[in-house]
C-alpha positions, 0 to 999 in steps of 0.5 A, spaced: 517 496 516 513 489 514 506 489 512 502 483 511 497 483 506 491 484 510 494 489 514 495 494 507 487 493 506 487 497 512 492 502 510 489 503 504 482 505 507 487 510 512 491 512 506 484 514 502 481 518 508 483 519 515 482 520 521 477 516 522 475 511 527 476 503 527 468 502 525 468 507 519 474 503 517 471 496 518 464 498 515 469 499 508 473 493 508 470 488 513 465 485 508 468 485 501 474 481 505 470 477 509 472 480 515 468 480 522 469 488 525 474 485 531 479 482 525 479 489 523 480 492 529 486 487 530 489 489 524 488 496 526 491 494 532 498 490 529 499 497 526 499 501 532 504 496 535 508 497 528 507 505 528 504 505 521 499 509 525 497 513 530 490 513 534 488 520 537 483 519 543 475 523 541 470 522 546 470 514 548 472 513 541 479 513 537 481 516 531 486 512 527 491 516 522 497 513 517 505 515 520 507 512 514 505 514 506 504 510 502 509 512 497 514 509 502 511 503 503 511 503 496 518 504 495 520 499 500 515 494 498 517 495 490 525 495 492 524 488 495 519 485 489 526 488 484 532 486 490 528 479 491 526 477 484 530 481 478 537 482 482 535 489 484 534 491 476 528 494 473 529 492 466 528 485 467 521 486 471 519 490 465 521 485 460 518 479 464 512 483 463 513 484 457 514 477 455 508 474 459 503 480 455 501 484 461 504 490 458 499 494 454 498 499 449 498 505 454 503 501 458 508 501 454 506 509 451 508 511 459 514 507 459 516 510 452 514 517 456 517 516 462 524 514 459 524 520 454 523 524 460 529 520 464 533 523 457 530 530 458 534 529 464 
């Protein structure tokens, strides 16, 4: 499942609290965006149609849950930046941001944390 950009700024806002309703979400992300509330409602429903959320009817007003985790989406959105731009390899992603001084200090101790926990293993 492919989403646009526009469309995780809405799954983000469902990721941090759900249910809530078309407004509630727009009230978050419609004006540091630049957003009217109907173009919310119309990412809101494009993922209704992709299934990455689901609508529960309350009153005359639906609520609006995430179907997909955000560690899903993270996962395949990460898989295809690795697969697309480094071969599928995790290192060469890392040294590239390594050689362009985006790494910092505490990047690198986690790095150096997590490959010692990998070697635990």
């Amino acid at each position: 499942m492919r989403i646009s950009g526009a469309e995780s700024v809405v799954m983000e806002a469902l990721w941090r609290k759900s249910p809530r309703t078309a407004e509630d979400v727009a009230a978050e992300v419609a004006g540091p965006q630049g957003w009217t509330e109907a173009t919310v409602k119309t990412l809101i429903n494009r993922l209704l149609k992709k299934k990455a959320v689901d609508a529960e009817r309350e009153g005359r007003r639906y609520l609006y849950r995430p179907r997909l985790t955000r560690d899903a989406w993270l996962a395949t959105e990460s898989g295809t930046v690795v697969d697309r731009l480094f071969g599928g390899r995790v290192a060469p992603l890392v040294s590239h941001f390594s050689k362009s001084g985006r790494l910092t200090a505490e990047d690198v101790a986690e790095l150096k944390r997590l490959v010692a926990e990998l070697d635990d293993e």
